[in-house]
C-alpha positions in Angstrom: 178.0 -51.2 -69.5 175.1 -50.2 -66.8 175.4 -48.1 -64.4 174.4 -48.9 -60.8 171.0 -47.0 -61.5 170.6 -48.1 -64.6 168.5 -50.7 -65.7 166.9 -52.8 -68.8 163.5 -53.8 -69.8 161.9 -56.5 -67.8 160.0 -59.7 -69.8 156.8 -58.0 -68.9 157.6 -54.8 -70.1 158.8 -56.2 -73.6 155.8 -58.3 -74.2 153.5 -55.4 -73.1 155.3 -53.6 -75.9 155.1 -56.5 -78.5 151.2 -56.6 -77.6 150.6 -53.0 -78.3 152.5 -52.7 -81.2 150.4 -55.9 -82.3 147.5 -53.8 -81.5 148.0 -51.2 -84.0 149.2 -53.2 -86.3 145.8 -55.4 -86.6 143.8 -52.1 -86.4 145.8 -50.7 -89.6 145.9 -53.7 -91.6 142.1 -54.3 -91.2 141.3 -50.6 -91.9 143.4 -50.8 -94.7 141.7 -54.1 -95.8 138.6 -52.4 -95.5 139.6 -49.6 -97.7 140.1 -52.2 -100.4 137.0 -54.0 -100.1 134.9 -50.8 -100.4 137.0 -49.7 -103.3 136.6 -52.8 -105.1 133.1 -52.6 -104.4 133.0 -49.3 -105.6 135.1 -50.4 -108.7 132.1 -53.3 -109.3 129.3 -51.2 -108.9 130.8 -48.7 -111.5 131.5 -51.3 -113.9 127.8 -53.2 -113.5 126.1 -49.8 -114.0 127.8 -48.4 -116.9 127.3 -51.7 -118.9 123.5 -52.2 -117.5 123.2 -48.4 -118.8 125.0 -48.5 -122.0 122.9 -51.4 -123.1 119.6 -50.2 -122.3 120.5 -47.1 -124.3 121.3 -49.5 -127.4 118.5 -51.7 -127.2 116.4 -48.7 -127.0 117.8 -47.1 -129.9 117.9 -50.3 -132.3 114.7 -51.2 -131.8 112.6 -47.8 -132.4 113.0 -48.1 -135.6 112.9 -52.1 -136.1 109.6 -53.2 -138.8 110.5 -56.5 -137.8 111.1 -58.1 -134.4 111.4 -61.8 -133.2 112.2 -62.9 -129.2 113.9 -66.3 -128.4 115.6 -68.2 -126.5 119.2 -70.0 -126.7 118.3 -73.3 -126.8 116.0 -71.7 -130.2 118.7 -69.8 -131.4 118.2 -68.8 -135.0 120.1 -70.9 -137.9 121.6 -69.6 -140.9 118.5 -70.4 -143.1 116.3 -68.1 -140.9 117.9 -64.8 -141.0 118.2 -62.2 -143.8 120.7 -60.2 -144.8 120.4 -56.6 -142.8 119.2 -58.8 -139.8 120.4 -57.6 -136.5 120.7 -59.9 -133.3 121.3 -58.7 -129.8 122.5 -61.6 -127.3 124.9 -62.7 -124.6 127.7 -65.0 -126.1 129.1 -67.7 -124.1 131.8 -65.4 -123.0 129.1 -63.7 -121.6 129.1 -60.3 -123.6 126.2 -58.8 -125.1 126.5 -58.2 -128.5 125.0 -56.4 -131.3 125.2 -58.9 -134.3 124.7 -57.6 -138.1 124.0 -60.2 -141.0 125.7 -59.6 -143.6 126.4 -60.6 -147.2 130.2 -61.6 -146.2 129.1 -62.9 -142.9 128.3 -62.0 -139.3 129.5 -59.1 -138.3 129.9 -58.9 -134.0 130.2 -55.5 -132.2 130.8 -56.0 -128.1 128.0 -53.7 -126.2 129.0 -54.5 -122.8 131.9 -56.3 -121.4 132.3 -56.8 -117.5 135.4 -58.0 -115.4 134.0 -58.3 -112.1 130.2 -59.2 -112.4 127.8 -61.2 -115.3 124.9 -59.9 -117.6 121.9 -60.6 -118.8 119.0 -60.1 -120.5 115.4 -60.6 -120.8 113.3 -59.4 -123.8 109.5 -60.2 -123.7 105.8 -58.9 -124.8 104.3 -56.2 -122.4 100.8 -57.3 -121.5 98.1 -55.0 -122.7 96.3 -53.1 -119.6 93.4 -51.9 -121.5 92.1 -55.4 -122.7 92.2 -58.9 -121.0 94.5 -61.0 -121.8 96.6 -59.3 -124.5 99.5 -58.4 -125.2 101.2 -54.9 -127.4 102.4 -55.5 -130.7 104.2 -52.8 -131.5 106.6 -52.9 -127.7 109.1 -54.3 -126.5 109.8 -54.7 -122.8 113.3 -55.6 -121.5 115.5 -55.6 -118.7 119.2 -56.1 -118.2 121.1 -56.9 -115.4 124.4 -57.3 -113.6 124.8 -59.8 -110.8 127.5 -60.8 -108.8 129.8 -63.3 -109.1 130.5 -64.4 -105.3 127.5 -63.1 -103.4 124.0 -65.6 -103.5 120.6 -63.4 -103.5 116.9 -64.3 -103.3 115.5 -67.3 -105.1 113.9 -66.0 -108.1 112.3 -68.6 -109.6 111.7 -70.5 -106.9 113.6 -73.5 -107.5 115.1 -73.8 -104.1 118.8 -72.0 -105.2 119.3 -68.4 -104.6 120.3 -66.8 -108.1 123.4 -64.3 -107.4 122.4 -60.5 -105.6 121.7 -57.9 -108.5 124.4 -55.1 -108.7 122.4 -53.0 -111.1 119.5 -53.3 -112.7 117.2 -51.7 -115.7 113.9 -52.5 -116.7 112.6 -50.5 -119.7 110.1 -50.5 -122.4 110.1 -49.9 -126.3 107.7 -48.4 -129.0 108.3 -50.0 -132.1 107.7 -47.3 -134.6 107.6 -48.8 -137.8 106.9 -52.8 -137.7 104.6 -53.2 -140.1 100.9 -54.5 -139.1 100.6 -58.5 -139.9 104.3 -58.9 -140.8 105.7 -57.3 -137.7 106.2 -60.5 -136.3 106.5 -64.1 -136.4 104.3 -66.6 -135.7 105.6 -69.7 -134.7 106.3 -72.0 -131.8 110.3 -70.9 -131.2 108.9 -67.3 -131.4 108.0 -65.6 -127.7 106.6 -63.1 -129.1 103.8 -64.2 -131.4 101.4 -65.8 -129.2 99.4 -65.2 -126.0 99.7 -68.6 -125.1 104.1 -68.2 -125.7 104.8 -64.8 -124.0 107.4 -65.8 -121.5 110.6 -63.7 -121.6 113.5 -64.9 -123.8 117.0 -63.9 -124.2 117.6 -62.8 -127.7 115.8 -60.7 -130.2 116.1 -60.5 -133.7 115.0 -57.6 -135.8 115.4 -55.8 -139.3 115.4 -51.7 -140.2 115.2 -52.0 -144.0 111.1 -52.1 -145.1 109.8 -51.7 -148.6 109.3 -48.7 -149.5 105.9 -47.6 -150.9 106.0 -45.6 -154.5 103.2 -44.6 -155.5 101.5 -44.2 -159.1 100.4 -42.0 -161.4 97.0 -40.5 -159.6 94.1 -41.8 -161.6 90.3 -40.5 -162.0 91.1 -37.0 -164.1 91.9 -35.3 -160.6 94.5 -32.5 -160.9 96.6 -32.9 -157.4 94.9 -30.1 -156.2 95.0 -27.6 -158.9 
């Protein structure tokens, strides 16, 4: 019960309240909201880079010491008839991973690279151009870049087809020196193969190589020399 100089809230005083309080709540939830964006931004930026990263390190690693290399694209794709065994593949399944595939005598043999959640990958493996003479290309390199793009967030239009491709997360463009392909068997030549020709040198998204060379064993030295003694 009120006393004579007591008295409640009036209407205005209780929507006053209910506006303030309203107030702060909007500013805290979209802080809050904002907090989660940039986290899961942060989150998808990680992710993108360490796969972009890890990858380049692989390909790098693979193909120093490949005798044998061949670039293609999917539609291209190599059959069963045109791979060896000790043949490996590096490619972006339709799961979209890149993976590191061995030929084998009991089969293929699939090792996951990169894996994101939150973003896709890809790849582009070409022939550098060579700067020192017109219109040629390295033999014995490999250029190739990898990527991570977003899912939910359009770009620039890359190849100028009209539709922006989705913004680039990361990105890593490097280069190769093939140490041991062998001169005149290095490579393919064909018409699937991107990296025979200088009329075929657009970038693909595969590449096959192989390690395992034949080995050279020499003879008996002939002529009557003595080795050196």
């Amino acid at each position: 019960m009120l006393k004579a100089d007591q008295r409640g809230f009036s209407l205005v005083e209780l929507l006053l309240t209910i506006i303030l309080v309203s107030v702060v709540l909007a500013i805290g939830y979209n802080a809050f909201a904002y907090g989660i964006k940039a986290w899961e931004n942060y989150v998808i930026r990680q992710e993108a880079e360490a796969a972009v990263r890890l990858t380049s390190l692989v390909i790098t690693n693979e193909i120093n010491y490949a005798s044998y290399l061949e670039i293609r694209k999917k539609a291209d794709d190599w059959t069963s008839t045109e791979v060896q065994g000790n043949d490996r593949l590096i490619f972006i399944n339709n799961a979209g991973d890149i993976i590191l595939r061995a030929i084998t005598a009991a089969g293929n043999v699939d090792t996951t690279i990169a894996h994101t959640e939150k973003s896709t990958l890809e790849l582009s493996f070409s022939k550098p151009v060579d700067n020192n003479i017109p219109a040629s290309y390295l033999d014995n390199s490999l250029k190739f870049s990898v990527k991570a793009r977003y899912t939910d967030k359009d770009g620039v239009d890359e190849d100028g087809d009209g539709i922006p491709e989705k913004a680039v997360i990361y990105s890593s463009n490097s280069a190769v020196l093939i140490s041991n392909m062998l001169e005149g068997s290095g490579f393919p030549v064909s018409d699937k193969s991107l990296y025979s020709q200088a009329t075929n040198c657009t970038p693909g998204d595969r590449v096959l190589y192989r390690t395992t060379i034949e080995r050279f064993n020499p003879g008996a030295p002939g002529g009557g020399f003595t080795c050196g003694l």
